[in-house]
N, C-alpha and C positions, 0 to 999 in steps of 0.2 A: 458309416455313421459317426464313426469317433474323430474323421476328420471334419465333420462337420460341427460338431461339438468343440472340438479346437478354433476353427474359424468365428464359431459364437464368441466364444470364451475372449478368442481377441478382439474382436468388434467391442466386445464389453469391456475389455482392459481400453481401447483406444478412448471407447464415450465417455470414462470415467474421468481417464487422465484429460481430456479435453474440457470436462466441467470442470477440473479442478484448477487448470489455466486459464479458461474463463472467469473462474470465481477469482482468481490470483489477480489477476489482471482489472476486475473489477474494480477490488480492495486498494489498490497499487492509482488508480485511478481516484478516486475518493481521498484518497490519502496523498496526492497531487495537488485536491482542491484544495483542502485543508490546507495544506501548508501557504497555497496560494493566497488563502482569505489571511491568513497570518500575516502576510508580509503584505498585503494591503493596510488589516488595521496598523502594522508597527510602521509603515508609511506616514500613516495620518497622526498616529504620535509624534513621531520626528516631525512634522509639518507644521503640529499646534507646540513645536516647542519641549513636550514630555519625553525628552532624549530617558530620563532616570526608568519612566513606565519602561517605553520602547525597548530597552539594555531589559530589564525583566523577561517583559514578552520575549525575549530572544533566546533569555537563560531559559526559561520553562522550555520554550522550544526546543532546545539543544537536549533537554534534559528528556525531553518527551522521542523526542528523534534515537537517541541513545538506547532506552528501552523500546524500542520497535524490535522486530524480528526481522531480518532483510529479508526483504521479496525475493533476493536473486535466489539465496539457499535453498536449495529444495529439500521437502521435506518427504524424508523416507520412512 
């Protein structure tokens, strides 16, 4: 019975870690789009000529990029 109870135990260690890379993976994908609609609107600035907005939008960006937590580290 108590190796049964170890193979639960890891079946639950495995589902856990697996939603947690899902969810990672999620975030990390959302956070792909984001960045993508950014560089489409700071496109369309440079386009209409608003090089001073667009250099903004880039700074906030960088600044926002900065304060992110990198997906790759994992957290223990």
């Amino acid at each position: 019975m108590a190796s049964a109870m170890n193979a639960d135990e890891r079946l639950h260690a495995l589902e856990t870690e697996n939603a947690q890379l899902v969810a990672e993976l999620e975030e990390a994908e959302a956070y792909e789009q984001h960045l993508r609609q950014l560089i489409m609107e700071v496109k369309g600035e440079l386009a209409a000529g608003n090089h001073e907005k667009a250099l903004s939008m880039l700074n906030a960006a960088l600044s926002e990029i900065d304060s992110q937590t990198d997906v790759v580290v994992q957290h223990h």
